[in-house]
mmCIF file of the N, C-alpha and C atoms, coordinates in Angstrom:
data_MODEL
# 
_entry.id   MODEL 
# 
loop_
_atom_site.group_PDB 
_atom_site.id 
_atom_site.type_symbol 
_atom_site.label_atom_id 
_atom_site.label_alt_id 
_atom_site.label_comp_id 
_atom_site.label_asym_id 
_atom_site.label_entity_id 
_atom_site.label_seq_id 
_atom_site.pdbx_PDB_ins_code 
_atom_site.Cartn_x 
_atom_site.Cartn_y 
_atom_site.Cartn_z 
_atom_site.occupancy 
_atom_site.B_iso_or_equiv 
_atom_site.pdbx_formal_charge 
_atom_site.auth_seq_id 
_atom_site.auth_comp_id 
_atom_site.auth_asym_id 
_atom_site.auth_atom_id 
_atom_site.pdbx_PDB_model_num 
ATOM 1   N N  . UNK A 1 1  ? 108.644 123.721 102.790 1.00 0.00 ? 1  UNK A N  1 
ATOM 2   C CA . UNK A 1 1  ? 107.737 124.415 101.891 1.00 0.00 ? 1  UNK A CA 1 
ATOM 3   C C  . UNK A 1 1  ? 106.346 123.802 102.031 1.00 0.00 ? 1  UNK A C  1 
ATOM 4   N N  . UNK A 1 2  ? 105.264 124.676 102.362 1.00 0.00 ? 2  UNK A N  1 
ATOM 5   C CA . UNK A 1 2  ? 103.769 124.500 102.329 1.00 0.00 ? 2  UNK A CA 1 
ATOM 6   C C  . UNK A 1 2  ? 103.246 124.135 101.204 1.00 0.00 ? 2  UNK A C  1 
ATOM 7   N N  . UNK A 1 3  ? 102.491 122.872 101.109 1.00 0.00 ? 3  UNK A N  1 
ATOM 8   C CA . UNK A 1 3  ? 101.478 123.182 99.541  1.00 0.00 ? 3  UNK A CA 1 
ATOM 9   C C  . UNK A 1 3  ? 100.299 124.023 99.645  1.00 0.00 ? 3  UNK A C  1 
ATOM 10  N N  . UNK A 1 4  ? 99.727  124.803 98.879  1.00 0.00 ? 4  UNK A N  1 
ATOM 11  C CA . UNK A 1 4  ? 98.927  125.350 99.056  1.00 0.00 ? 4  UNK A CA 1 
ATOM 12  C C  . UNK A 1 4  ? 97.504  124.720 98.968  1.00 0.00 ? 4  UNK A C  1 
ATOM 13  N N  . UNK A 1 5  ? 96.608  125.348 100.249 1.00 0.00 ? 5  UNK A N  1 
ATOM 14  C CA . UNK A 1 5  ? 95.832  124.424 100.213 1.00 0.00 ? 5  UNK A CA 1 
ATOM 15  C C  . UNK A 1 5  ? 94.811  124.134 98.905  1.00 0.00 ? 5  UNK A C  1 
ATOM 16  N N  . UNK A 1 6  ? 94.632  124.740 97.761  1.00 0.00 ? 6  UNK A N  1 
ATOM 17  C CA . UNK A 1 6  ? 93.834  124.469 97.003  1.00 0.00 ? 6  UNK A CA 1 
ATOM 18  C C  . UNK A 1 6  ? 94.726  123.547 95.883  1.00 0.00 ? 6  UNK A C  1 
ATOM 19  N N  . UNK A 1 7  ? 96.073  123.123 96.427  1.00 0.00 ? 7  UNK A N  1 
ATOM 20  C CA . UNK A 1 7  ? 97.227  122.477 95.134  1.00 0.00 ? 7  UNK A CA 1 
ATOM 21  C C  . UNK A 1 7  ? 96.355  121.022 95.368  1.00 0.00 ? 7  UNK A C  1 
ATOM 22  N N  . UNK A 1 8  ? 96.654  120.447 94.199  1.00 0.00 ? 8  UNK A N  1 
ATOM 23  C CA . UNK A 1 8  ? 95.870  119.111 94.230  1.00 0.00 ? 8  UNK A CA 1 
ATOM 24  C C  . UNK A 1 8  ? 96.842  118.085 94.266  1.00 0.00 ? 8  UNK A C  1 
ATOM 25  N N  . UNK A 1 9  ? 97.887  117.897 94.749  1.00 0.00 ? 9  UNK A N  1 
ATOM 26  C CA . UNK A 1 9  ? 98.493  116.964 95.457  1.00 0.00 ? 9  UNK A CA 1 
ATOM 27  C C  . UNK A 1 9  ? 98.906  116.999 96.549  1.00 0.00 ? 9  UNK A C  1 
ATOM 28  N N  . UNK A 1 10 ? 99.248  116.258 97.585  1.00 0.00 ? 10 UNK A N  1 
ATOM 29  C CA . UNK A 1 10 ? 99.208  116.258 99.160  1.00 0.00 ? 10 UNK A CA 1 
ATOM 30  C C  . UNK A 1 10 ? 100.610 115.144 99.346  1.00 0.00 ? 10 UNK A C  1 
ATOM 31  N N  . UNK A 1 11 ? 101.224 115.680 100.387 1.00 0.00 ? 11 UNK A N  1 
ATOM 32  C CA . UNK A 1 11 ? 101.897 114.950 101.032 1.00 0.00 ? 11 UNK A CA 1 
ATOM 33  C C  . UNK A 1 11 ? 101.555 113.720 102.008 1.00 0.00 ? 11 UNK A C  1 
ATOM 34  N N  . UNK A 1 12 ? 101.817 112.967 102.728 1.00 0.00 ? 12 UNK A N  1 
ATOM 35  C CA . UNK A 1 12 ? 101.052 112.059 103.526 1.00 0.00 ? 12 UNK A CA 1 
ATOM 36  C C  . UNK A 1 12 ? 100.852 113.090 104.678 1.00 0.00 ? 12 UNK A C  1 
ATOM 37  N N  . UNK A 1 13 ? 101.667 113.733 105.479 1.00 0.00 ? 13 UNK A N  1 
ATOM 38  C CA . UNK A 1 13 ? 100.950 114.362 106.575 1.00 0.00 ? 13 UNK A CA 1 
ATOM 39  C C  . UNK A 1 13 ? 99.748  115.372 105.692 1.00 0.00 ? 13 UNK A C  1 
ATOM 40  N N  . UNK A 1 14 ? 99.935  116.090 105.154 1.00 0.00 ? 14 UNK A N  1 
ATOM 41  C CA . UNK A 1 14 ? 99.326  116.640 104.484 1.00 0.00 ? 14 UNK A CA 1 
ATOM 42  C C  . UNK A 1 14 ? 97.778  116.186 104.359 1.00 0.00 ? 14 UNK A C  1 
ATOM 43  N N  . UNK A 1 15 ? 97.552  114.636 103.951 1.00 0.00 ? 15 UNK A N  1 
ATOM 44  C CA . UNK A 1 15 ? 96.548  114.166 103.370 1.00 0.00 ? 15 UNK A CA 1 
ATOM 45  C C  . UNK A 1 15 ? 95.859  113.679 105.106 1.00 0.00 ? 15 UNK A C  1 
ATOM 46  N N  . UNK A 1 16 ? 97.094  113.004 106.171 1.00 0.00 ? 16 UNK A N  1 
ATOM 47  C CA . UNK A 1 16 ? 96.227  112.622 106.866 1.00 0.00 ? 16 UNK A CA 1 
ATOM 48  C C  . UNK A 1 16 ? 95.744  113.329 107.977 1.00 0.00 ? 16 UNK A C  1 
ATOM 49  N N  . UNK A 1 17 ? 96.272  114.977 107.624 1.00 0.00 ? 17 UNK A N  1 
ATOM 50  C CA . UNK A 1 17 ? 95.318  115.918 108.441 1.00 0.00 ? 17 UNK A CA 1 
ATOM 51  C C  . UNK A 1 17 ? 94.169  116.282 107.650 1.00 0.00 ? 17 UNK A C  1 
ATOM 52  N N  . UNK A 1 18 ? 94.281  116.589 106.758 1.00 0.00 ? 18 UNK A N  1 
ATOM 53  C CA . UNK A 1 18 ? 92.819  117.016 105.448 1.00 0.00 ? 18 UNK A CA 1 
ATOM 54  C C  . UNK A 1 18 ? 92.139  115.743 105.517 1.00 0.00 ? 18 UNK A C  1 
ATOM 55  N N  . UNK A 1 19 ? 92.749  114.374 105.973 1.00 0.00 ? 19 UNK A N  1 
ATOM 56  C CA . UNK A 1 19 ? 91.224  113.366 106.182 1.00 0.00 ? 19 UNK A CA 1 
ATOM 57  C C  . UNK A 1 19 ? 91.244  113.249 107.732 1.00 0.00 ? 19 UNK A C  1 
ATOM 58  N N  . UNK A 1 20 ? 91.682  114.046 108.283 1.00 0.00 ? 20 UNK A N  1 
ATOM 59  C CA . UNK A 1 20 ? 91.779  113.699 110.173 1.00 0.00 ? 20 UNK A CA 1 
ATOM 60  C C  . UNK A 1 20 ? 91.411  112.068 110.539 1.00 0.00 ? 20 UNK A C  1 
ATOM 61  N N  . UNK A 1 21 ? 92.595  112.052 110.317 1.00 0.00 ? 21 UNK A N  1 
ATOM 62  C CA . UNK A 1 21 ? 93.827  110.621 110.918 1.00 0.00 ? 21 UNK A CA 1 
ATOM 63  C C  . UNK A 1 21 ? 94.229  111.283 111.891 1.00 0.00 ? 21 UNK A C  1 
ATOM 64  N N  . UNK A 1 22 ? 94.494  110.812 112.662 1.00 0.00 ? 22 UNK A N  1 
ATOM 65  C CA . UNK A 1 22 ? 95.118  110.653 113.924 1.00 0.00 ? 22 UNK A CA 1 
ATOM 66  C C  . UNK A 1 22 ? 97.331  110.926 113.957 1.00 0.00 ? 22 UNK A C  1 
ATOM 67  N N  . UNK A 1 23 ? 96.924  110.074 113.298 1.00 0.00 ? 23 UNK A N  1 
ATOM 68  C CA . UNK A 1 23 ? 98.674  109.326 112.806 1.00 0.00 ? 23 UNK A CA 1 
ATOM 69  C C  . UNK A 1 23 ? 98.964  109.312 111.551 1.00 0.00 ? 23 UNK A C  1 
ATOM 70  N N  . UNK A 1 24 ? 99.972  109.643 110.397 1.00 0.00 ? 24 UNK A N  1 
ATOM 71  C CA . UNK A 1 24 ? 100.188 109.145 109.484 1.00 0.00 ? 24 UNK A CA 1 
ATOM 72  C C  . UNK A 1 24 ? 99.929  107.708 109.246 1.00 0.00 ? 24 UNK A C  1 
ATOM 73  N N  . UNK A 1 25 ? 100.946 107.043 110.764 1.00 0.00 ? 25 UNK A N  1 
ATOM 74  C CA . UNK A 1 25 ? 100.739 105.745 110.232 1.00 0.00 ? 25 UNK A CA 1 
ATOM 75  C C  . UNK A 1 25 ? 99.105  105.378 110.206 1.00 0.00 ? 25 UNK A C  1 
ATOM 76  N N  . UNK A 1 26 ? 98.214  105.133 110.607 1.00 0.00 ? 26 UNK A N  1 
ATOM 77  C CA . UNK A 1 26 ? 96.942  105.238 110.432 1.00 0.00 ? 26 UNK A CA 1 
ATOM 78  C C  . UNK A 1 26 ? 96.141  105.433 108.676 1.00 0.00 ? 26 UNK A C  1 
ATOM 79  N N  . UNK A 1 27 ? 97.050  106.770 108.277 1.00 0.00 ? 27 UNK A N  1 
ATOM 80  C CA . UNK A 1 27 ? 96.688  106.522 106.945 1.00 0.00 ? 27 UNK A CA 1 
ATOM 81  C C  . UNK A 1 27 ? 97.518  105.918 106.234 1.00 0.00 ? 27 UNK A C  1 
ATOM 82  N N  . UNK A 1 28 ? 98.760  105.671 106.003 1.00 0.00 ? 28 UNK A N  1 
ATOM 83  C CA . UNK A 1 28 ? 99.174  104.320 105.505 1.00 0.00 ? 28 UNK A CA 1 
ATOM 84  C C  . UNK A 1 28 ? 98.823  102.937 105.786 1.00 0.00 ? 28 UNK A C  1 
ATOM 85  N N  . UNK A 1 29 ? 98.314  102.498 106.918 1.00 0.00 ? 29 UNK A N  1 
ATOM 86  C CA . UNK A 1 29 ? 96.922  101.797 107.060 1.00 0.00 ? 29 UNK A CA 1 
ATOM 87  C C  . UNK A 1 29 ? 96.073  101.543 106.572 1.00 0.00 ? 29 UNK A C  1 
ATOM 88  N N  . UNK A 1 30 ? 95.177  102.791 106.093 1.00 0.00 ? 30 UNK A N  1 
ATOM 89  C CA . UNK A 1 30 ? 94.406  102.664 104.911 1.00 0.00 ? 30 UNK A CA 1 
ATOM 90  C C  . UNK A 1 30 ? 94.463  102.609 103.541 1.00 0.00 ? 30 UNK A C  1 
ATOM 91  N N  . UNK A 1 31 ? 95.513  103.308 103.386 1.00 0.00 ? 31 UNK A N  1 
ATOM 92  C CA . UNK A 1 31 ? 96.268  103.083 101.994 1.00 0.00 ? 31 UNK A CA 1 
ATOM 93  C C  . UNK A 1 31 ? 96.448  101.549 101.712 1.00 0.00 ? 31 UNK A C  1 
ATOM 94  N N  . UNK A 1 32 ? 96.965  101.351 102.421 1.00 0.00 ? 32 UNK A N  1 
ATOM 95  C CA . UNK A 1 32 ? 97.264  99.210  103.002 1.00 0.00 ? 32 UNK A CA 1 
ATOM 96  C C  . UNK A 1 32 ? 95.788  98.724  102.330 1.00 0.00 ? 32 UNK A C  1 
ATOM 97  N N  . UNK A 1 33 ? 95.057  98.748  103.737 1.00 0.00 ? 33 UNK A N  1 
ATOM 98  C CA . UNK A 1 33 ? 93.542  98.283  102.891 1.00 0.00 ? 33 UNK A CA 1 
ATOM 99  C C  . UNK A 1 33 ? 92.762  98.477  101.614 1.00 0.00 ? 33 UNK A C  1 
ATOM 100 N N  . UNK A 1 34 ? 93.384  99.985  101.011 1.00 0.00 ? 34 UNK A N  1 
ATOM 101 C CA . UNK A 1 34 ? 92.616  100.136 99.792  1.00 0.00 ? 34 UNK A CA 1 
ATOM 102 C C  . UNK A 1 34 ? 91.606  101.338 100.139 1.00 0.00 ? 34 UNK A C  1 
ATOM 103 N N  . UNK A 1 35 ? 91.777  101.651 101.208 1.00 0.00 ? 35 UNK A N  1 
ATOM 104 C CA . UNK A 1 35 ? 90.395  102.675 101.534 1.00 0.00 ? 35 UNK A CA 1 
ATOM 105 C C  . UNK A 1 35 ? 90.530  104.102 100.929 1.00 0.00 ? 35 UNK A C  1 
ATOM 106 N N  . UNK A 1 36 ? 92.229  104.546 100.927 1.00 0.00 ? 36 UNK A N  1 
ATOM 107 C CA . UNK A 1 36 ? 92.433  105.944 100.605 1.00 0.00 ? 36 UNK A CA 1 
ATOM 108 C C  . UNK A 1 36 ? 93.525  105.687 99.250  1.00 0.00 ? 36 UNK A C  1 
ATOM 109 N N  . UNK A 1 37 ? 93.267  106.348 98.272  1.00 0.00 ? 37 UNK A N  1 
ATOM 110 C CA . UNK A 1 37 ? 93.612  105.905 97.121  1.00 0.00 ? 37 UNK A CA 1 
ATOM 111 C C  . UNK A 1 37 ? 95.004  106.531 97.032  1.00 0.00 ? 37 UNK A C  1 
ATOM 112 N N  . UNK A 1 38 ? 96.099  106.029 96.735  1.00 0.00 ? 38 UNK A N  1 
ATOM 113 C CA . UNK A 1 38 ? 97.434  106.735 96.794  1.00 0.00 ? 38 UNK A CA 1 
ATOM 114 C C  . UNK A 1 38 ? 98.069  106.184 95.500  1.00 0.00 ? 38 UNK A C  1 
ATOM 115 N N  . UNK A 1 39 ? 99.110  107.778 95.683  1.00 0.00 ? 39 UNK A N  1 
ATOM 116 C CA . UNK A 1 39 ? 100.301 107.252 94.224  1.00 0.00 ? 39 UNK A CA 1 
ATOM 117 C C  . UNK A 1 39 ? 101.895 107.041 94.696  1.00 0.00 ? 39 UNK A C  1 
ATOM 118 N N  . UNK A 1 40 ? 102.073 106.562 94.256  1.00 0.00 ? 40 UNK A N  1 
ATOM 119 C CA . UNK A 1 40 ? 103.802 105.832 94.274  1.00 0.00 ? 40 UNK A CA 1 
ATOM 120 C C  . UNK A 1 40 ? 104.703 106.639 93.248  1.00 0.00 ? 40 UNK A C  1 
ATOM 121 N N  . UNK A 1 41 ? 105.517 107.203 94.305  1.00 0.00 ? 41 UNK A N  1 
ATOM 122 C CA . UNK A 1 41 ? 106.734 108.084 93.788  1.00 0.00 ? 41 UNK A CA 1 
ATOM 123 C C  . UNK A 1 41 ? 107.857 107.518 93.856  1.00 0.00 ? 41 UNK A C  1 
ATOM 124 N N  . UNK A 1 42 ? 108.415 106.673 93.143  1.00 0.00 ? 42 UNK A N  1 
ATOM 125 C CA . UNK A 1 42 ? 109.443 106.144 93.592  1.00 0.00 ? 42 UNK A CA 1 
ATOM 126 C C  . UNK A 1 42 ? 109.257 104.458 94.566  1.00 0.00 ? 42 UNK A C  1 
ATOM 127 N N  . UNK A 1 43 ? 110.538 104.317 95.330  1.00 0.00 ? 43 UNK A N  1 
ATOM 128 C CA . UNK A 1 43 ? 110.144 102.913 96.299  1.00 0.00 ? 43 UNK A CA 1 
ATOM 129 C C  . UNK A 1 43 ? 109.273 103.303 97.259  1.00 0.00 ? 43 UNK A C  1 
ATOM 130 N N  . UNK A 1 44 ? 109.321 104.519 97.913  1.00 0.00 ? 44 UNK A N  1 
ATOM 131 C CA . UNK A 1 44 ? 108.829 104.566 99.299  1.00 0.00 ? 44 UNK A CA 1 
ATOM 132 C C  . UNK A 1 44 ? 108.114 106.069 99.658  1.00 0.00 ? 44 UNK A C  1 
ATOM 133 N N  . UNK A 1 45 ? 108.007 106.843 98.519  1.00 0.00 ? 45 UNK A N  1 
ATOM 134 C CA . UNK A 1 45 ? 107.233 107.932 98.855  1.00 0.00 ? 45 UNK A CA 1 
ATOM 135 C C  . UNK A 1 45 ? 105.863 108.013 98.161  1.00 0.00 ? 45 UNK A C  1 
ATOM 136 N N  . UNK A 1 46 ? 104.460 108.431 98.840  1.00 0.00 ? 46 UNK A N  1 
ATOM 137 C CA . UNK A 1 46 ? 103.176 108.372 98.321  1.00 0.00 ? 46 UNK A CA 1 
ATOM 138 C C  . UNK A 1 46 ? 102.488 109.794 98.111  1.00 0.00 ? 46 UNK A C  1 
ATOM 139 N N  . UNK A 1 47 ? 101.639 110.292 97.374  1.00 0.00 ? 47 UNK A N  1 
ATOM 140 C CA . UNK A 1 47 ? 101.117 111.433 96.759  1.00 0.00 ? 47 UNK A CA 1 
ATOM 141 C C  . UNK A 1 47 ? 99.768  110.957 96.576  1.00 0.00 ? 47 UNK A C  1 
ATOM 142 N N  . UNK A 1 48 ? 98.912  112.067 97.112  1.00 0.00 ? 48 UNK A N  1 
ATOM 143 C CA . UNK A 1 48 ? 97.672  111.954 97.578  1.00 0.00 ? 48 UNK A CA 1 
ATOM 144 C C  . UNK A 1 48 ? 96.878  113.020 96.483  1.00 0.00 ? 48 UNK A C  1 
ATOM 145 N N  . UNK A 1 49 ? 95.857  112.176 95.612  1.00 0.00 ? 49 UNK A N  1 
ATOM 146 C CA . UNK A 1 49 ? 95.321  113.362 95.137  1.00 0.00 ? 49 UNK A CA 1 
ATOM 147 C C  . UNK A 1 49 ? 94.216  114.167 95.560  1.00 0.00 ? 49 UNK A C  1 
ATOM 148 N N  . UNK A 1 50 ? 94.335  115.182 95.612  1.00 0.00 ? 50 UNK A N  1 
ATOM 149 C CA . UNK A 1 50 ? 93.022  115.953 96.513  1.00 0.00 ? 50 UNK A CA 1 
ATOM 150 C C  . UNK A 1 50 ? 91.439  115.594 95.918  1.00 0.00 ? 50 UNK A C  1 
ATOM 151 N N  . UNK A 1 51 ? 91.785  115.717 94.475  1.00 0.00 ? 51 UNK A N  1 
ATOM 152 C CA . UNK A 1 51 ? 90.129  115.111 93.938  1.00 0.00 ? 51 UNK A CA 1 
ATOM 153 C C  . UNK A 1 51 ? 89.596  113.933 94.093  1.00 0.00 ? 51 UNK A C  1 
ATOM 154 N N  . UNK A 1 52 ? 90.454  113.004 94.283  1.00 0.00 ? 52 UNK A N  1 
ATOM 155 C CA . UNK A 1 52 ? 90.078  111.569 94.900  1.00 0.00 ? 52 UNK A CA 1 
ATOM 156 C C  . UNK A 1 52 ? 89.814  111.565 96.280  1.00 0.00 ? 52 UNK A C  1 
ATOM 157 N N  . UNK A 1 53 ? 90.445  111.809 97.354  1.00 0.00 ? 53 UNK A N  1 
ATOM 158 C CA . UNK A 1 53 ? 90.207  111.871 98.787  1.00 0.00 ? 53 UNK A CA 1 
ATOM 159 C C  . UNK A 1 53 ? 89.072  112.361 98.300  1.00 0.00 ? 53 UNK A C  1 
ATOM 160 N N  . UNK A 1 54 ? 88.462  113.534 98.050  1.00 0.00 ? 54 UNK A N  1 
ATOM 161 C CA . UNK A 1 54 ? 87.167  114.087 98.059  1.00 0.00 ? 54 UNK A CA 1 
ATOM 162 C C  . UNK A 1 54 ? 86.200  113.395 97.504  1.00 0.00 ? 54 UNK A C  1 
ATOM 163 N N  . UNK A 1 55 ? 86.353  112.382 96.242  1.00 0.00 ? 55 UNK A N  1 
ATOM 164 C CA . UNK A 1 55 ? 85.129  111.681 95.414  1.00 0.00 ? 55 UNK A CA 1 
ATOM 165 C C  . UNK A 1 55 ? 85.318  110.489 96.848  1.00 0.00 ? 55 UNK A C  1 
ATOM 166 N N  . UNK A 1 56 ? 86.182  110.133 96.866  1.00 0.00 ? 56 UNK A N  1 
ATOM 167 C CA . UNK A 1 56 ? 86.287  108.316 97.901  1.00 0.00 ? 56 UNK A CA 1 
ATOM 168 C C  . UNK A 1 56 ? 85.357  109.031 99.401  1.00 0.00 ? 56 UNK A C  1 
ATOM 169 N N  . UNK A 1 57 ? 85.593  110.706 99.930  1.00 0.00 ? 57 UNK A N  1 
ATOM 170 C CA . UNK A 1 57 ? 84.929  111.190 100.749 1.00 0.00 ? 57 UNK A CA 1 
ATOM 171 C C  . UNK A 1 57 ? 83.168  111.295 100.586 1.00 0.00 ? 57 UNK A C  1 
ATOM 172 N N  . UNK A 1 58 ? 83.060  111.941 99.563  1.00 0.00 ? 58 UNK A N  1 
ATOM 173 C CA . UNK A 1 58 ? 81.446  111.655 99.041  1.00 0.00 ? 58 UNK A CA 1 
ATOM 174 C C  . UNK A 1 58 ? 80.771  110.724 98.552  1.00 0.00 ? 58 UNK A C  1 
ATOM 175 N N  . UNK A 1 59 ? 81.867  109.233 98.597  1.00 0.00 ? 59 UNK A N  1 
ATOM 176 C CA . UNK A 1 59 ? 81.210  108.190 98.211  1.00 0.00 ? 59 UNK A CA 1 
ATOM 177 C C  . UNK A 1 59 ? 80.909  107.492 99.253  1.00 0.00 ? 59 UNK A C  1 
ATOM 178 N N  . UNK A 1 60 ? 82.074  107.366 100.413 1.00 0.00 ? 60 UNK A N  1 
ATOM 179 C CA . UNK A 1 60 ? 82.359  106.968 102.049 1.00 0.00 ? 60 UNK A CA 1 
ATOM 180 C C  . UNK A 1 60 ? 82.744  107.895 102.559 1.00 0.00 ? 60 UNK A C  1 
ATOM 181 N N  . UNK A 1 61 ? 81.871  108.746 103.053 1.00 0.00 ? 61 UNK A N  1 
ATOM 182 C CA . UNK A 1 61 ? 82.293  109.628 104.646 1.00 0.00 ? 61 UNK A CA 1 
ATOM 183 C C  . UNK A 1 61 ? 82.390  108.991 105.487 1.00 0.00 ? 61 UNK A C  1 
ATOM 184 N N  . UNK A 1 62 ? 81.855  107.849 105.962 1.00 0.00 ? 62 UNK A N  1 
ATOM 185 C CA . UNK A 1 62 ? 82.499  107.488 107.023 1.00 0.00 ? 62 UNK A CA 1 
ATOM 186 C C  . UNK A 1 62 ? 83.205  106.280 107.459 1.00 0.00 ? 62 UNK A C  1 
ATOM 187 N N  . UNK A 1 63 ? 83.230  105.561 106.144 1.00 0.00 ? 63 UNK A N  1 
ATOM 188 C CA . UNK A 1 63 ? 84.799  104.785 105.981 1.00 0.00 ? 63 UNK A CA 1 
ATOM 189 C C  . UNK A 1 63 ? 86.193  104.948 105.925 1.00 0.00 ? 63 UNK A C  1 
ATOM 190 N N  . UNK A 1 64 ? 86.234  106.128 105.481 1.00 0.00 ? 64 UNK A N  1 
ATOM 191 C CA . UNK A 1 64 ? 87.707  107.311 105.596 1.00 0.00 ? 64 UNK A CA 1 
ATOM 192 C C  . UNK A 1 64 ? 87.867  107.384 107.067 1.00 0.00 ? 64 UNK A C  1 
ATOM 193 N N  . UNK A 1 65 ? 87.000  108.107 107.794 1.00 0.00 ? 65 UNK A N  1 
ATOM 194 C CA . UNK A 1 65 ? 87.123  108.119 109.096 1.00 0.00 ? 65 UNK A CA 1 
ATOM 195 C C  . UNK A 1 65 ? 87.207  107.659 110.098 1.00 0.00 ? 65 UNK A C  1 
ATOM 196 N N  . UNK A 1 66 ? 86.661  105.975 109.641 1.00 0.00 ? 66 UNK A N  1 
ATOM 197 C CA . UNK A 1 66 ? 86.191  104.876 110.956 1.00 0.00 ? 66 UNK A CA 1 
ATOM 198 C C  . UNK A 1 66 ? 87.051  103.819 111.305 1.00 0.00 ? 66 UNK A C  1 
ATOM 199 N N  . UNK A 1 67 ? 87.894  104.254 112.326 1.00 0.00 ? 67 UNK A N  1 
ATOM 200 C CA . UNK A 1 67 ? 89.032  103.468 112.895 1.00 0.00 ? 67 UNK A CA 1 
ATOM 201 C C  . UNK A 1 67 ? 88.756  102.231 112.738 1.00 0.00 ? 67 UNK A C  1 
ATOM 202 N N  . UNK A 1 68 ? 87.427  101.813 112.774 1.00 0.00 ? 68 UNK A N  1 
ATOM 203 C CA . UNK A 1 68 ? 87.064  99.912  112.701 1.00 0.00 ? 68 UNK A CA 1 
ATOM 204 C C  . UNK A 1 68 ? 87.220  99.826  111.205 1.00 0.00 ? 68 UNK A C  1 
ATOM 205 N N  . UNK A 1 69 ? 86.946  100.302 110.528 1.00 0.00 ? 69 UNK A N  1 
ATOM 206 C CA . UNK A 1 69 ? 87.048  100.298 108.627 1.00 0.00 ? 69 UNK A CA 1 
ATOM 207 C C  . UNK A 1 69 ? 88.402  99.826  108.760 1.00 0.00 ? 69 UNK A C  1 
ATOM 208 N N  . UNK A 1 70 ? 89.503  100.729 109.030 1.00 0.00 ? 70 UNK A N  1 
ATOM 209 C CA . UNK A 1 70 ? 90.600  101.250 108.654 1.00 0.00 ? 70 UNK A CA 1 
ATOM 210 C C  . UNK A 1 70 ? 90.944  99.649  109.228 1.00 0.00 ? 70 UNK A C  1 
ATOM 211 N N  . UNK A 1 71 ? 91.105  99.398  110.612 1.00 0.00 ? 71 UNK A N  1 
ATOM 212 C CA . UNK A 1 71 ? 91.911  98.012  111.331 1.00 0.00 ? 71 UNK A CA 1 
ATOM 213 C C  . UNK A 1 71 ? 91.612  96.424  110.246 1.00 0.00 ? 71 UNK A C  1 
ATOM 214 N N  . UNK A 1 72 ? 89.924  96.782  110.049 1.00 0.00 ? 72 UNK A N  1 
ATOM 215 C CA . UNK A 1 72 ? 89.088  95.401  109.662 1.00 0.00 ? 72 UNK A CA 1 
ATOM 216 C C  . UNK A 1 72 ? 89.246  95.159  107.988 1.00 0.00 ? 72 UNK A C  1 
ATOM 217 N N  . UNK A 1 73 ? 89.833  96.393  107.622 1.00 0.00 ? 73 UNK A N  1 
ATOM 218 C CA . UNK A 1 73 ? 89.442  96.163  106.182 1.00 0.00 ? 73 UNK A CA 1 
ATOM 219 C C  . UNK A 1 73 ? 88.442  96.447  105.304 1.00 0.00 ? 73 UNK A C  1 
# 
C-alpha cells in the first residue's frame, strides 16, 4: 500500500526518496547523526514526518543532502 503523497507520515524508503538519499541506509545514517529528525515505532521501525523533513529542509538544504554532512556529522 502507497502513502499518499500529501499524507504526512513517510516510511523510510519513502522519506529517503522525498530527501534523495541514495540508500535507505544513508538515511538511517543521518537519522544516526541527528540530521533528519525521526520517530520510533516500536524497537526497530522509524516514521518520518513530512513537516519536519521540510522545516529541517528550509533550515539546511544542503545538509540533508551532503554526503560529507551525513559521514562527518
Amino acid at each position: 500500500m502507497t502513502t499518499p503523497h500529501h499524507a504526512p507520515w513517510m516510511t523510510a524508503d519513502e522519506a529517503t526518496a522525498y530527501l534523495g538519499y541514495r540508500t535507505r541506509a544513508a538515511l538511517y545514517q543521518a537519522v544516526r547523526r541527528g540530521i533528519v529528525p525521526a520517530h520510533r515505532l516500536g524497537a526497530r521501525r522509524l516514521r518520518f514526518h513530512r513537516g519536519e523533513l521540510d522545516a529541517e529542509l528550509a533550515r539546511h538544504p544542503s545538509r540533508l543532502s551532503d554526503p560529507a554532512a551525513i559521514l562527518q556529522g
